[in-house]
N, C-alpha and C positions, 0 to 999 in steps of 0.2 A: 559449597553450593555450586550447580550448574546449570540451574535451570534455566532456559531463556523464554519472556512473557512478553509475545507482540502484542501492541495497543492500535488497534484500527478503527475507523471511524465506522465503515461501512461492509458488508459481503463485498468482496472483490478488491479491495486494497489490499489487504494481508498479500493476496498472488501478484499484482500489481509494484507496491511496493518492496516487498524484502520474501519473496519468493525463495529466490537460490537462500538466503540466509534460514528460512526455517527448513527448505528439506536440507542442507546441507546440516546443520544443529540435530534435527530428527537423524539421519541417515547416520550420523555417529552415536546413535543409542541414546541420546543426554535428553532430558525430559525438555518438553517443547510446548509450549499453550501461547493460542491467541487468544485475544480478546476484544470482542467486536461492540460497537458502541451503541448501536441502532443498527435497522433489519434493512434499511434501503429503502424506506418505504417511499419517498418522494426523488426515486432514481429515474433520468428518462432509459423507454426500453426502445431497445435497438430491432428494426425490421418490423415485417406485419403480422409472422404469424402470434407473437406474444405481447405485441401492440395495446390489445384491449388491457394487459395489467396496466399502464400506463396510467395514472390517475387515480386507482384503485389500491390506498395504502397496505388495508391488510392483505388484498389478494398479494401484490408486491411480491411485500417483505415475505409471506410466507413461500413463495416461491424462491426467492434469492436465498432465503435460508437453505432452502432445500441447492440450489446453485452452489451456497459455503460449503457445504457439508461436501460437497463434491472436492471441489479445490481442497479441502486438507485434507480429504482423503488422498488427493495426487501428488499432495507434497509430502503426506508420509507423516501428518498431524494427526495427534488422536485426543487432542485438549484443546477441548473449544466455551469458552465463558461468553455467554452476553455480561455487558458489564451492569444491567438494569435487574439482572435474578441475582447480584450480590447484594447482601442485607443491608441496607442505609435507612438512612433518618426520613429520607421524603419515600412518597410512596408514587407507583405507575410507570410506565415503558418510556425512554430515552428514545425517540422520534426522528428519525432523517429531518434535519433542519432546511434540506433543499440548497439550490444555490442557481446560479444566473451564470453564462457563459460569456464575460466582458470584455473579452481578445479572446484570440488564437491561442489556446492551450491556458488559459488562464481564467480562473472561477474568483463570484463575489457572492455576496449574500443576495438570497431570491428574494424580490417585492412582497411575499405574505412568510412569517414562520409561523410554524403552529404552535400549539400552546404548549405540548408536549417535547419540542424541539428539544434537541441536547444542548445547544448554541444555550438556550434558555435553563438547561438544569443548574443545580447551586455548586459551583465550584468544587466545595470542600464536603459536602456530602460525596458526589462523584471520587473523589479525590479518595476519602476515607473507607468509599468499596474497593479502588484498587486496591489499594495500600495492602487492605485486608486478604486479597488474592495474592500479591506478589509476598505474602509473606506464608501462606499456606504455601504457595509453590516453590519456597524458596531459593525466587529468584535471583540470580547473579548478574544477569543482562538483563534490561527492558529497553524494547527498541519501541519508537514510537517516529514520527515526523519531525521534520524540523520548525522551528517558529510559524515560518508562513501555510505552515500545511502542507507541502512540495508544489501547490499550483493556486495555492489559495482556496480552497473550499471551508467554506467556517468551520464543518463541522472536524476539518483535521485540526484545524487552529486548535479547538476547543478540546481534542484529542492530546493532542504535545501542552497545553498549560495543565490539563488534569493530569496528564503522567508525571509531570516535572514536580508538581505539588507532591501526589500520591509517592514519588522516589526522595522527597523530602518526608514522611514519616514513617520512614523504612529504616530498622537497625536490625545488621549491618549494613548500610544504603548498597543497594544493588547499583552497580554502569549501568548510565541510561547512554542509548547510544541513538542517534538520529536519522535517517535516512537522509542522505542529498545527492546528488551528480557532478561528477568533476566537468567544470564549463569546457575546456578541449575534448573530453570524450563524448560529450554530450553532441558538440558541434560538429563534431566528429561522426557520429551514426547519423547525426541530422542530414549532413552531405553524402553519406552512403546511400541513403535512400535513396538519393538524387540520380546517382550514377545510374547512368542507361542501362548499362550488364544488370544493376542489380533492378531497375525497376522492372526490366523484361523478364527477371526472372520472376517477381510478385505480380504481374498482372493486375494489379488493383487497381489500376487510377480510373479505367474502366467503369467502374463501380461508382465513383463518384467521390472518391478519398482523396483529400490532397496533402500533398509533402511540406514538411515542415520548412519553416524558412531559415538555413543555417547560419544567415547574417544577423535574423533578428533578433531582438528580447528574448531574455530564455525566465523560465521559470523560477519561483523560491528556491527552489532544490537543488538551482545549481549554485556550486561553488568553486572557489578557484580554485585547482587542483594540488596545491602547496598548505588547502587545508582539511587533506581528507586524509584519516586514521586508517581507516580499514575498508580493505577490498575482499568481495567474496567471489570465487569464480563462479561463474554461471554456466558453461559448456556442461561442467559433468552433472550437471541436475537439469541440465534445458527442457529434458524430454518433461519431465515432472511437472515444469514451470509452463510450460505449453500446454498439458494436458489442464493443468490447473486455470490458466484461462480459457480457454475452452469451455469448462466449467460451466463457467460466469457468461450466460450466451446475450441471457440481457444487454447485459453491460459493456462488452469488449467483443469486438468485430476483428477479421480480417488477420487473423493471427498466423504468422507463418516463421517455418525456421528461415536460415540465409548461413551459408556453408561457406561461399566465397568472397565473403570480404572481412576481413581482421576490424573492421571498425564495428561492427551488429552482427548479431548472433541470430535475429529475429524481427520480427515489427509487428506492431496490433496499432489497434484504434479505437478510441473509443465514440460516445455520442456526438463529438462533434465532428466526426468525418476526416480527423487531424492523424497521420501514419504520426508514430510515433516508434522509436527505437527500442528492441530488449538489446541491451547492452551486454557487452561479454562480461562484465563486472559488475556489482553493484558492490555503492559507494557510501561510505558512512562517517561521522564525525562520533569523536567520546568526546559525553560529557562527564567529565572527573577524572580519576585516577583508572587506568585499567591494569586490573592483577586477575585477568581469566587464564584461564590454558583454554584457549581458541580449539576448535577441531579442525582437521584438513578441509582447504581449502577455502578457511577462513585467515587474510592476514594482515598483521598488524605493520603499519607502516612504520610509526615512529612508535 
């Protein structure tokens, strides 16, 4: 088996989170599917002229669809599942559950969820449609978030317990592998932004964006760098992964490459006005045992 099955919550995380990891999986021939959880439907939209979706769930999500469909096409994906048209026991659409912006860079559950919310769907019905895809695709890797959601957003939370279930009724159980950030790399792009050479080169603060604070709190996602398994480079797929946000115009602002500094490859932002670092690496933890034959430019630490 080689298949690899990303599990995302929302359009725009699949590019967001493990970008370099599917075009670099796709880019080596080996069969590649995301899987998206909910359409976005209660995502805030960035700028004015697409403003008015803003409140407007089906308008939304059917526009961010149309957004998805972009992004894997840029990454070189030609397998895309909503995880709500696989057959289960309940019936109707897995709903963006929303969420509340509680710090800098950090999400919590929004004051109203809807009835349809994912937050709200039954574990193990959820659980028992992937299950049922990771084994049609027969998958080898499932990549999904780590515990906290990488920044907390419920609906990732509820993304990483339904993959962790769904890769418990799976034989032969496929590597479930995690997204996270090493805390020095991390802290690391966070003060490149900072650096004068590179903010003169982005121009952005103009705009109204502000830089991350390299001393502070960092996210779920990061981890200490003595516990990350695998590294994916991002330089030889950047162009891909740039295109692929781009994409997503809703949702992520201010996306540029960065050529001269070995700490960031890139930076975007998203709704909260927060620069945020593309990392020359993206970082991942296994859960289990790993016996893959990896493709170039995927590697395995320990």
């Amino acid at each position: 088996m080689t298949g690899l099955v990303a599990v995302h919550a929302h359009p725009d995380d699949e590019s967001l989170s493990t970008g370099a990891l599917l075009a670099t999986w796709a880019r080596a021939g080996l069969p590649t599917t995301v899987v998206t959880c909910t359409r976005g439907e209660r995502g805030e939209v960035i700028g004015t002229e697409l403003g008015h979706l803003e409140g407007d769930g089906p308008a939304l999500a059917a526009h961010r669809v149309g957004e998805l469909a972009g992004a894997l096409d840029a990454l070189g994906v030609h397998d895309h599942v909503f995880l709500d048209t696989v057959p289960g026991a309940a019936s109707g659409r897995f709903e963006d559950s929303g969420m509340a912006w509680v710090s800098a860079g950090q999400a919590g559950t929004a004051d109203e969820v809807p009835p349809q919310a994912f937050v709200a769907a039954d574990l193990e019905d959820a659980a028992q449609r992937l299950a049922h895809l990771l084994r049609d695709r027969r998958a080898a890797v499932v990549v999904t978030y780590e515990p906290g959601g990488g920044y907390g957003h419920p609906d990732h939370v509820r993304a990483h317990d339904v993959t962790r279930r769904a890769v418990e009724l799976v034989e032969p159980r496929p590597l479930l592998v995690v997204v996270v950030q090493g805390e020095r790399a991390l802290r690391a792009g966070y003060e490149a932004l900072g650096r004068p050479s590179v903010r003169a080169l982005l121009g952005l603060l103009a705009d109204g964006l502000r830089l991350p604070d390299a001393d502070g709190p960092l996210p779920s996602v990061a981890r200490p760098d003595d516990e990350i398994d695998l590294h994916v480079d991002v330089l030889p797929v950047r162009d891909q992964i740039v295109a692929a946000l781009r994409a997503h115009g809703t949702q992520v602002q201010a996306v540029r490459t960065i050529d001269d500094d070995r700490a960031v490859a890139g930076c975007y932002a998203l709704s909260n006005q927060l620069l945020a670092p593309l990392l020359p690496v993206e970082a991942y933890r296994l859960v289990g045992r790993a016996d893959v034959a990896w493709p170039p430019g995927v590697r395995q630490i320990a």
